[in-house]
C-alpha positions as CSV (number, residue, x, y, z in Angstrom):
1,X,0.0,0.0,0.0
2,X,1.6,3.2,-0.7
3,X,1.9,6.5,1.6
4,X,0.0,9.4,0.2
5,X,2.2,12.2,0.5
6,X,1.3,14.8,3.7
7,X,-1.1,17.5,2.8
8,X,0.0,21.1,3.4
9,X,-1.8,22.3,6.7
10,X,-4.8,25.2,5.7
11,X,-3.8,28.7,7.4
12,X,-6.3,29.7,9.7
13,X,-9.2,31.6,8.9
14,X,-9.1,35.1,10.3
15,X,-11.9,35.3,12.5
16,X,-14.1,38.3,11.9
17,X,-16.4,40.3,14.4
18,X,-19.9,41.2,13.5
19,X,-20.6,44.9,14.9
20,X,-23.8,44.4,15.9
21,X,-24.6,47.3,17.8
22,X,-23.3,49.8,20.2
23,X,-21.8,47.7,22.9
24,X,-19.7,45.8,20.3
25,X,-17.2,48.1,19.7
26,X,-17.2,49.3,23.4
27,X,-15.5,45.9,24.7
28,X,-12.2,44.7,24.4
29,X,-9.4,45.8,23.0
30,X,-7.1,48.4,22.6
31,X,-9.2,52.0,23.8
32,X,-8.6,54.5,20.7
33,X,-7.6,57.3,23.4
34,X,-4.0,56.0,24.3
35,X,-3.6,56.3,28.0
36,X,-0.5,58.7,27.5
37,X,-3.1,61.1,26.4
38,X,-5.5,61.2,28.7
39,X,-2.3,61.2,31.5
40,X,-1.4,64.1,29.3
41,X,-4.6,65.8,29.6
42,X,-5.0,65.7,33.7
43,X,-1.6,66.6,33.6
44,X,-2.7,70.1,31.6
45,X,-5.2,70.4,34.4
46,X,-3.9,69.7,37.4
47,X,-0.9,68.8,39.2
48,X,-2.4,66.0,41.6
49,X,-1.2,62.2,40.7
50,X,-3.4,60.5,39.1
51,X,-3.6,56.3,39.2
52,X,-3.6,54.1,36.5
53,X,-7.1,53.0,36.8
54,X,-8.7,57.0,36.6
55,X,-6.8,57.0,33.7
56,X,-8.3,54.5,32.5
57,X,-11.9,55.3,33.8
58,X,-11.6,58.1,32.0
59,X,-10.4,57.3,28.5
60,X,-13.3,54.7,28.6
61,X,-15.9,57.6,29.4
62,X,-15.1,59.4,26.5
63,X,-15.0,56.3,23.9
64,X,-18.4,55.8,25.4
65,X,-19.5,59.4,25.1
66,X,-18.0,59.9,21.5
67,X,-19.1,56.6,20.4
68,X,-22.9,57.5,20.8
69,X,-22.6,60.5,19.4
70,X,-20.7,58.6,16.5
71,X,-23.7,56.3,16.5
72,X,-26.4,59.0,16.8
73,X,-24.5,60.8,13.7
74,X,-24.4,57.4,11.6
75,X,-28.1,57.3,11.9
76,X,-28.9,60.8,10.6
77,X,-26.7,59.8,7.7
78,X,-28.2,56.4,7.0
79,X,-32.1,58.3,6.7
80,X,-29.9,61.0,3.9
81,X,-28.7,57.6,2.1
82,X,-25.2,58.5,2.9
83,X,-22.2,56.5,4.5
84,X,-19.3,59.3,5.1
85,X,-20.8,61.4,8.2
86,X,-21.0,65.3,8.3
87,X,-21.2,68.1,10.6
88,X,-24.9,68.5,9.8
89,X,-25.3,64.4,10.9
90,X,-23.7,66.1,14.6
91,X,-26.3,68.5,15.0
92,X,-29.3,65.7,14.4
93,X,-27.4,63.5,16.6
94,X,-27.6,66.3,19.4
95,X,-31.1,67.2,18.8
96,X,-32.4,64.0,19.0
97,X,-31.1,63.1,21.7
98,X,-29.9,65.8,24.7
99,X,-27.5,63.8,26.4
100,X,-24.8,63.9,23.1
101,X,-24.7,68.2,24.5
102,X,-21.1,68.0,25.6
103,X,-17.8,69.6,25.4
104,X,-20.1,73.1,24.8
105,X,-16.7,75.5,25.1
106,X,-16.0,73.6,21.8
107,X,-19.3,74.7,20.4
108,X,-18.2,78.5,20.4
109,X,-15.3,77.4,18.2
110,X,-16.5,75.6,15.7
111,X,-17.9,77.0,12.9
112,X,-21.1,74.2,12.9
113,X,-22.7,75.3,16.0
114,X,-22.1,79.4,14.5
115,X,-25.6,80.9,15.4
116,X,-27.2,77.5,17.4
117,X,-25.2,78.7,20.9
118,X,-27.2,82.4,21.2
119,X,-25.5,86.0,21.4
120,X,-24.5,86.8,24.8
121,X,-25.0,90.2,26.1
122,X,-23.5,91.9,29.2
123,X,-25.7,93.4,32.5
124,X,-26.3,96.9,29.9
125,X,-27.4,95.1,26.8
126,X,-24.6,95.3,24.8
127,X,-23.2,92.8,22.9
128,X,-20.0,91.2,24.6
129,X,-18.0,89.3,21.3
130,X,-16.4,86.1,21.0
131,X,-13.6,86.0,23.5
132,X,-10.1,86.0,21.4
133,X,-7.7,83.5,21.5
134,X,-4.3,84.4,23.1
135,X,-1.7,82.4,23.8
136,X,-1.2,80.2,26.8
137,X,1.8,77.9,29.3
138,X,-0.5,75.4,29.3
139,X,-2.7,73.8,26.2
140,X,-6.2,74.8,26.1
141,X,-8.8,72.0,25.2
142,X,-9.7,73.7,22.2
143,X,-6.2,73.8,21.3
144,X,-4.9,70.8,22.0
145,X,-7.7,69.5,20.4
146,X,-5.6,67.7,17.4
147,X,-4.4,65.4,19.7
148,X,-7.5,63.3,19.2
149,X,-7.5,62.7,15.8
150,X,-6.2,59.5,15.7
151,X,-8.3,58.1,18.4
152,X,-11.3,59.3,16.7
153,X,-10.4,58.0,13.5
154,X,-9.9,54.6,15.0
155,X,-13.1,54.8,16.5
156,X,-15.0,55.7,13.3
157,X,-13.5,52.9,11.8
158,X,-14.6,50.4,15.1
159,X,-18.3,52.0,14.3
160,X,-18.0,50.8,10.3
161,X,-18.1,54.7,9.1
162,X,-15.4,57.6,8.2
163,X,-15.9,61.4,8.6
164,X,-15.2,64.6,6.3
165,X,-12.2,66.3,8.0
166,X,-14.6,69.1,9.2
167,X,-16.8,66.1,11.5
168,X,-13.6,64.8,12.6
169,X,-12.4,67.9,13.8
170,X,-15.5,68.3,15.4
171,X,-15.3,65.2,17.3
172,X,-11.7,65.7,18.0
173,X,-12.9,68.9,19.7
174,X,-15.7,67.6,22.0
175,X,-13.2,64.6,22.7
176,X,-10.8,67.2,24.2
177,X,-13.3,69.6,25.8
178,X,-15.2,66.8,27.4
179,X,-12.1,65.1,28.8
180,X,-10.4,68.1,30.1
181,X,-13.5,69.2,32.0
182,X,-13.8,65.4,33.4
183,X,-10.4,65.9,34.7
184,X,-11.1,68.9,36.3
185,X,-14.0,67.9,37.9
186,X,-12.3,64.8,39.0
187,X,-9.6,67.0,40.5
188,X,-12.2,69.2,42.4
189,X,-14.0,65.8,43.7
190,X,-10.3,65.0,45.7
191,X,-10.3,68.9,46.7
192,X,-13.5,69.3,48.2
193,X,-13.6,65.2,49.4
194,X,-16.5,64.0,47.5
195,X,-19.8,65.4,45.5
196,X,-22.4,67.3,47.2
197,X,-25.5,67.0,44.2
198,X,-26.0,65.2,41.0
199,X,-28.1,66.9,38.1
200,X,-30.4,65.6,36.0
201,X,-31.5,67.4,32.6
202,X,-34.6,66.4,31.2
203,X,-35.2,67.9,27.1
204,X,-39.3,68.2,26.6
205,X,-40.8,69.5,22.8
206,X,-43.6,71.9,23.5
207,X,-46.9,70.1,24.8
208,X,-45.0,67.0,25.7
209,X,-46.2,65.7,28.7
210,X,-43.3,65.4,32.1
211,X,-41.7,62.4,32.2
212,X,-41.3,60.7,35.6
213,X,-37.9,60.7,36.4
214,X,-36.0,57.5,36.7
215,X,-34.5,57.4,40.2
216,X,-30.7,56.7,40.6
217,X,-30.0,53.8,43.7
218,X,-29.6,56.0,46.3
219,X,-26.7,53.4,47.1
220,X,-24.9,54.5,43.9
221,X,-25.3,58.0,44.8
222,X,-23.6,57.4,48.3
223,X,-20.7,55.6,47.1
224,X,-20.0,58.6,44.5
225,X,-20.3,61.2,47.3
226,X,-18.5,60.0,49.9
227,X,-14.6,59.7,48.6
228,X,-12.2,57.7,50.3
229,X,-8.3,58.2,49.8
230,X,-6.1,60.3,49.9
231,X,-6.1,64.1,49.1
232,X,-3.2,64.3,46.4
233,X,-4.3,61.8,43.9
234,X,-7.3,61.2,41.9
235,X,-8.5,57.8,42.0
236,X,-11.2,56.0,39.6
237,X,-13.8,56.7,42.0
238,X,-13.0,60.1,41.6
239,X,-13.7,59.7,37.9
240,X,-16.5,58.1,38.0
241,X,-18.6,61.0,40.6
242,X,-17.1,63.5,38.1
243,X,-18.7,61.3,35.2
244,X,-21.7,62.2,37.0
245,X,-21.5,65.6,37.0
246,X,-20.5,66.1,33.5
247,X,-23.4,63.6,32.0
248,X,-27.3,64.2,32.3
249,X,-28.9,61.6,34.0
250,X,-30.1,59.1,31.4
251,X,-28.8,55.8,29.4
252,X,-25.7,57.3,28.8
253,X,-24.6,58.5,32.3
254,X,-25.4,54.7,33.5
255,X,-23.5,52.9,30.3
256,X,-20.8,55.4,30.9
257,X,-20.4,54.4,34.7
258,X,-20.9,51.1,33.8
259,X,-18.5,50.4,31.2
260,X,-15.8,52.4,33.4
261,X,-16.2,49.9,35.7
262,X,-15.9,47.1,33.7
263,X,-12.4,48.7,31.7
264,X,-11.0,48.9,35.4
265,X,-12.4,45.5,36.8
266,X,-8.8,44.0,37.1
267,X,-7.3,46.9,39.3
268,X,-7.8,48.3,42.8
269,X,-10.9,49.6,42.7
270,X,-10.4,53.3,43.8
271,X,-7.1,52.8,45.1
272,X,-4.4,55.0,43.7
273,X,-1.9,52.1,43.1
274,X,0.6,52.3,40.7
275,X,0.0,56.1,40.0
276,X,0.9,57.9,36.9
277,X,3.0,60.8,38.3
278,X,3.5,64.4,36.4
């Protein structure tokens, strides 16, 4: 009987993921805000030490915060028959849904919210113009802004869609406002030793009835405001009651917390261990 000859062993199939919705691209993997950015932008804020897992805490509140307005934006495209999102996609995003309103200092900037933000007049009436930009020690959030780009390309690609340059800078923007002003707050959380209120923002059309209000545990509230650690570095906890703060009190402020969470499951929950020093 003679020996067939060995056949060549078939390369594996490259196994593709199906993005099925918005939790898909939220999970695993590498976060499209590097955490030497997000170090870099607590550092531009504040000179406390900040631990690995509030850096991470935070980089995964703003991929959840930019991916639904990424996903809200895909949608106004899809009902105009178009793939590639623009500005105009944004401002549907944001009107459908109130809780996509952040990083507003970036809104003054750019030219797609020109004439949405309101004129602004001082206590005698008068006009008071755009403040000017001047030049700065430290990076600004509108300024530093470019940073994001490549994170936010990486996440348009994660969501299946790509952006004009204007929608990407807009995104890079609110990326970089939203962030800064998370680390800020976070900051203030470790100054002041915890929260003292949580807002909630409710958006109503005229001749829409009031919603009732869905209540937050009263549990989850407590662990927010009372802060444990110490008073020099910002913690995740810390992160997470400034999350709070910055997000109205809907589906995204909860997915937000929640997938935080999740991103830091595998460190000290809290704990400032293996901080990230300036």
């Amino acid at each position: 009987m003679t020996a067939q000859p060995a056949q060549p062993a078939q390369p594996a199939q490259p196994v593709h993921l199906e993005r099925s919705g918005p939790e898909t691209a939220r999970a695993m993997g590498v976060p499209p805000f590097k955490p030497s950015l997000v170090k870099a932008v607590f550092s531009d804020v504040t000179r406390m030490h900040v631990s690995r897992s509030a850096v991470w805490a935070a980089g995964s509140v703003t991929r959840t915060v930019l991916t639904e307005i990424i996903d809200g934006a895909r949608r106004a495209a899809e009902a105009e028959a178009r793939k590639k999102l623009v500005p105009g996609d944004l401002l549907s995003a944001i009107d459908r849904n109130v809780e996509l309103e952040v990083g507003a200092e970036w809104y003054a900037h750019s030219p797609t919210f020109h004439g949405l933000t309101g004129v602004v007049h001082d206590a005698g009436g008068a006009v008071v113009p755009p403040r000017r930009r001047g030049r700065s020690r430290r990076p600004s959030a509108v300024v530093g802004a470019h940073r994001f780009e490549a994170g936010v390309r990486r996440l348009l690609r994660s969501r299946g869609t790509t952006a004009v340059p204007a929608m990407v800078r807009d995104l890079d923007g609110i990326a970089s406002v939203f962030l800064t002003d998370l680390a800020r707050d976070a900051a203030m959380v470790v100054r002041e030793g915890g929260v003292r209120r949580f807002g909630t923002v409710t958006a109503l059309l005229p001749g829409q009835p009031v919603p009732v209000p869905v209540p937050v545990p009263e549990g989850a509230v407590r662990a927010l405001s009372a802060r444990r650690g110490d008073g020099r570095t910002i913690g995740r906890d810390d992160v997470l009651a400034a999350t709070a703060m910055q997000l109205f009190g809907g589906d995204l402020r909860r997915r937000a917390l929640t997938e935080a969470r999740e991103e830091t499951r595998h460190t000290w929950a809290g704990v400032p261990h293996d901080s990230a020093r300036r």
